[in-house]
TORFI-65691 format. One record per residue (C-alpha): z, y, x. Coordinates in steps of 0.5 Angstrom, whole numbers. Layout:
N
> Z|Y|X;
...
//
This chain:
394
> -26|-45|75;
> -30|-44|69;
> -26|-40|64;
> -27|-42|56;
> -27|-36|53;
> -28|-34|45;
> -36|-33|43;
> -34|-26|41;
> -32|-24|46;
> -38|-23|51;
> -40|-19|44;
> -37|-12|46;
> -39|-10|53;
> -35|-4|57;
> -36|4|54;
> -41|8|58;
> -34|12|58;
> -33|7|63;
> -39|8|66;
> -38|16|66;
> -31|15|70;
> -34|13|76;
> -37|20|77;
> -31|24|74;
> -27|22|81;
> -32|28|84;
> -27|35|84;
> -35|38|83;
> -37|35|77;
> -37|39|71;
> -35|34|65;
> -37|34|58;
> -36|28|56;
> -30|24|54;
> -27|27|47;
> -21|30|50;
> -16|35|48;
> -15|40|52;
> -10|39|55;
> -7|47|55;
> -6|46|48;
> 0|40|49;
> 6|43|46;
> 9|40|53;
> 16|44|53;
> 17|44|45;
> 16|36|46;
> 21|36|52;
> 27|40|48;
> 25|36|42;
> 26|29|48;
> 32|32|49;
> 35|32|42;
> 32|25|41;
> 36|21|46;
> 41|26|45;
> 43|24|38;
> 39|18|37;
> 39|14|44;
> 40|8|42;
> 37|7|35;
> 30|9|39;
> 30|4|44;
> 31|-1|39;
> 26|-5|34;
> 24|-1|28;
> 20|-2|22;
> 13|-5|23;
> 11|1|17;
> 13|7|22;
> 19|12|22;
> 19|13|15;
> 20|21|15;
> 14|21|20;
> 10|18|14;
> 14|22|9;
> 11|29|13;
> 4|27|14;
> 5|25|5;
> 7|33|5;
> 1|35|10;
> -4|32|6;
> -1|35|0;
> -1|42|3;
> -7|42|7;
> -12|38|2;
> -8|37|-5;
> -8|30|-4;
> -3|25|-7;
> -2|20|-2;
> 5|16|-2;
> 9|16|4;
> 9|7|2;
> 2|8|2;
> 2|10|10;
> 2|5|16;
> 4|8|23;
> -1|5|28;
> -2|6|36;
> -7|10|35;
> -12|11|29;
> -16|7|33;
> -11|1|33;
> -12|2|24;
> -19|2|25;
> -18|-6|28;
> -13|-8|24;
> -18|-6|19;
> -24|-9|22;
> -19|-16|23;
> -17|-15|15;
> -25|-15|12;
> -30|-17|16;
> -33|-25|17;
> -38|-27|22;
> -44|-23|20;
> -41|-19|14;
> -45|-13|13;
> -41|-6|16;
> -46|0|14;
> -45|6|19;
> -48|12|19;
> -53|14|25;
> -51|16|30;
> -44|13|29;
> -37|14|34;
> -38|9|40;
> -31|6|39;
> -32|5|32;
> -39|1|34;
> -35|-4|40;
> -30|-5|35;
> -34|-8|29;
> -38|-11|34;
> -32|-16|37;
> -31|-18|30;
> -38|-20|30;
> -40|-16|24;
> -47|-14|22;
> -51|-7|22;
> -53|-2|17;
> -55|5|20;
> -57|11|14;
> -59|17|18;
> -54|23|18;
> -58|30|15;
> -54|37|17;
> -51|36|10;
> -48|30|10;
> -51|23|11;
> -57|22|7;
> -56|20|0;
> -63|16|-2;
> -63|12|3;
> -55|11|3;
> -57|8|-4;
> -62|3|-2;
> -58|1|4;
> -53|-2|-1;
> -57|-5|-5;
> -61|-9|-1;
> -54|-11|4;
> -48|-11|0;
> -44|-9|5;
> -37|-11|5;
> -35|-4|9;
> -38|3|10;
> -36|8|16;
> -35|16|16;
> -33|21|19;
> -35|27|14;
> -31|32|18;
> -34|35|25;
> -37|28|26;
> -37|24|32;
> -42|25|36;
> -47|30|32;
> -40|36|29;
> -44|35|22;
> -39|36|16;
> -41|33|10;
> -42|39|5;
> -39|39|-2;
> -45|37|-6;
> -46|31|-1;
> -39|28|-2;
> -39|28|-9;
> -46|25|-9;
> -44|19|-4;
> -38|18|-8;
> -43|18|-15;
> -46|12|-11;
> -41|7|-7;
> -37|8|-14;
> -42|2|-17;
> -41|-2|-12;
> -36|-7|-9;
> -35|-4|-3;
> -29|-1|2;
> -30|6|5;
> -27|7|12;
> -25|16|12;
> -24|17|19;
> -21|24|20;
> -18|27|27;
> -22|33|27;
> -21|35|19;
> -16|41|22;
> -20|43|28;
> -24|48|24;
> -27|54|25;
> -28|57|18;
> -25|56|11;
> -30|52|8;
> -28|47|3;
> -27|40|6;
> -25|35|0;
> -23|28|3;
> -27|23|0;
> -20|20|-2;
> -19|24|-7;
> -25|24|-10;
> -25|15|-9;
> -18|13|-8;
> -18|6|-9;
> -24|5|-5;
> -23|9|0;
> -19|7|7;
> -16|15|10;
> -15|15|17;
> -12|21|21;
> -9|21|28;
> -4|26|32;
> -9|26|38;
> -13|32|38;
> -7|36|34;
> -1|34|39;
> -2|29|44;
> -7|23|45;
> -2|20|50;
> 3|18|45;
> -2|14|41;
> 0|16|34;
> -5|14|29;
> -5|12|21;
> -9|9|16;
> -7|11|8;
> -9|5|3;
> -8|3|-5;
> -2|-3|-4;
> -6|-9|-4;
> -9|-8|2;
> -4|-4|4;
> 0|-11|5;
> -5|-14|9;
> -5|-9|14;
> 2|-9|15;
> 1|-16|16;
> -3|-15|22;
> 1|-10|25;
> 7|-14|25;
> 3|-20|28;
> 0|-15|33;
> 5|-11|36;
> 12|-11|31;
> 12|-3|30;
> 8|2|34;
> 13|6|39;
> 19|9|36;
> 22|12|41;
> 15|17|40;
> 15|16|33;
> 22|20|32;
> 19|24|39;
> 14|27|34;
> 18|28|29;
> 23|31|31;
> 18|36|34;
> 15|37|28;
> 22|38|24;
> 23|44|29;
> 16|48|31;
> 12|51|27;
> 5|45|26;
> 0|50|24;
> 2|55|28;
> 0|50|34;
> -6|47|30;
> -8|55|29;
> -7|56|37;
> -12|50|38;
> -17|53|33;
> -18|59|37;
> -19|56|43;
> -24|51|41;
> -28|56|38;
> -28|60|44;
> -31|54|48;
> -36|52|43;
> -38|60|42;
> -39|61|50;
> -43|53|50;
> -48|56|45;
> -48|63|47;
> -50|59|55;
> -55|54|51;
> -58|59|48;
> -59|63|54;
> -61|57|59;
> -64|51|55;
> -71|51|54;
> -73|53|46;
> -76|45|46;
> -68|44|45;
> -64|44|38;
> -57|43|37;
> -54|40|31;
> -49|47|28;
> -42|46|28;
> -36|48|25;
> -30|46|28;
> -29|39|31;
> -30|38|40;
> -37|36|40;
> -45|39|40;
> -50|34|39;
> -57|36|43;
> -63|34|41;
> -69|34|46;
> -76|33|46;
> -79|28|44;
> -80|23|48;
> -75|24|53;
> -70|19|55;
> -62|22|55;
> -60|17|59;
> -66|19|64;
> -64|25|64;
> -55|23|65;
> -57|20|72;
> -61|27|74;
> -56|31|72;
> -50|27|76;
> -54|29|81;
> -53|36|80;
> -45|35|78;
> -44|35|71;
> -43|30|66;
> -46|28|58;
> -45|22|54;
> -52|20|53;
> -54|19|46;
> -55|11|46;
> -48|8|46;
> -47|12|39;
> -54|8|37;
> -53|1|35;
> -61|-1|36;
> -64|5|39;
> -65|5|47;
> -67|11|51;
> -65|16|45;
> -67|24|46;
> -61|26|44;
> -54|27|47;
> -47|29|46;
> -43|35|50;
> -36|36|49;
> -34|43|49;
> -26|42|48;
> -24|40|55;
> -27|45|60;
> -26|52|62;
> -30|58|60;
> -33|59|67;
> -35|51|68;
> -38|51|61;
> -42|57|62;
> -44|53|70;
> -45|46|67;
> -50|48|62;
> -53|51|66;
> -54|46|72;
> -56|41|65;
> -61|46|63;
> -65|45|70;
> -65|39|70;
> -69|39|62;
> -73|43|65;
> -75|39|71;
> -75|33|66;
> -80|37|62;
> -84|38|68;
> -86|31|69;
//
């Protein structure tokens, strides 16, 4: 039987994550691939107490349908965090639950973009966020990031020249390269997009995993009503009770809801009340705090293993909070190459072509530091070191 399957469809191939899974059944391999919490930072018995309390006092009302919105204290405590963490008023009627933030991403991909309507992206850019534009067959524009931030001149050019109906960021711990836009940066790209007719998507889950104090200014505040923020309760709490948000100014706010009701009525309630609840009765950024500490322990002991065992012809982007580094190799030489060699020795990257989307054969890569222990980082890199070091013999 041949199946007649919509056009858009065989736009959007699999993830190389699912490529990466095929390797990761192996008990020897040393992974730095996916993005994944660690999972010692699950508050496993404070959510099992919290469970407890739930089904205790509100069973049946959790078992049933709820808001398409979300639970309204759960958007009333992320109203109150953003107020507390960044000074941003944002109004709980101006937040939307979702299955993740990954979910809000497409409902606002569905909401704005027609066949070949333009989505600027910053190079490189989140795999996920590129599949997604990709299924509503969006075109590309890509503007280059610089340690700072991305780059301001070419941004302009690129909006001027495309018209963009959307633009794509992710200022904070930036997903694959761990740049943080600096204050400057932020305020001149806002300078810049605030002229033109042109929607911001801010996606934020690291923007709490950081190692420093410095300031962070969410572009929301400084562009409110261009500025669609996205936050998830992934890489803070748990990525298994898919939990995502996206703050919006009513109008689109309006149509968002609508796609969320059509797509699936309401994220789950039961793990809306379940968070709540666990963020009722514990202290939030203490855990956060818990988790900052670990993560920075495993990025110091991956740059401090890096520094020791690659070659000087590699650079690493610095970073400053967040679960990634992004490696630079020489010229020339192919991370996607190199990501078969190095399964071969037992670990695992993502190589960098899937956050590119008109590059092939990129010399750059991405490793995640959250998810693995000190003595398998220090191991990892070095297998991974050796095998560059074969590469730059050839």
């Amino acid at each position: 039987m041949s199946h007649r399957f919509a056009a858009r469809s065989f736009r959007v191939e699999d993830s190389f994550i699912v490529e990466i899974f095929k390797y990761l059944q192996d008990k020897e391999m040393i992974s730095f691939s996916g993005g994944f919490p660690n999972p010692d930072s699950f508050p496993i018995e404070a959510l099992r107490k919290a469970s407890d309390i739930v089904f205790r006092q509100e069973g049946k009302s959790v078992l049933q349908y709820a808001q398409t919105e979300g639970y309204l204290p759960l958007r009333q405590f992320i109203s109150a965090r953003y107020k507390k963490v960044y000074d941003l008023d944002i109004p709980a009627e101006e937040i939307l639950i979702t299955s993740g933030s990954q979910q809000a991403l497409d409902f606002i991909a569905k909401t704005f973009l027609d066949p070949n309507d333009k989505v600027l992206l910053e190079e490189p850019s989140y795999l996920g966020a590129i599949q997604t534009f990709n299924s509503y067959e969006a075109g590309f524009i890509t503007v280059p990031l610089n340690e700072d931030g991305i780059d301001l001149v070419k941004l302009e050019k690129a909006l001027i020249e495309h018209d963009p109906k959307l633009i794509y960021v992710i200022p904070n711990f930036q997903n694959p390269s761990g740049v943080t836009y600096s204050e400057t940066n932020r305020a001149q790209f806002c300078e810049i997009v605030r002229k033109f007719n042109v929607i911001v998507i801010e996606d934020d889950p690291y923007g709490e995993l950081h190692f420093t104090n410095q300031k962070r200014t969410p572009l929301k505040s400084l562009l409110p009503e261009q500025v669609l923020l996205m936050g998830s309760f992934s890489k803070t709490v748990s990525p298994g009770l898919r939990l995502g948000w996206v703050c919006a100014p009513k109008a689109i706010y309006k149509k968002l809801f609508t796609c969320k009701e059509a797509s699936d009525l309401h994220s789950s309630n039961l793990d809306q009340h379940l968070i709540t609840r666990y963020l009722q009765d514990n202290d939030y950024d203490e855990h956060i705090a818990s988790i900052r500490s670990l993560y920075k322990t495993r990025k110091e002991t991956m740059v401090s293993a890096i520094e020791s065992f690659f070659p000087k012809e590699v650079r690493v982007y610095p970073v400053y909070g967040g679960m990634f580094l992004w490696v630079i190799l020489p010229q020339g030489m192919s991370s996607l190459d190199l990501f078969y060699e190095a399964v071969k020795e037992k670990v695992v990257f993502v190589p960098g072509d899937p956050f590119y989307v008109d590059q092939k054969h990129v010399n750059a890569l991405r490793l995640n530091f959250s998810n693995a222990s000190e003595a398998d980082i220090t191991e990892g890199i070095k297998r991974l070191a050796e095998v560059i070091k074969q590469q730059l013999k050839k």
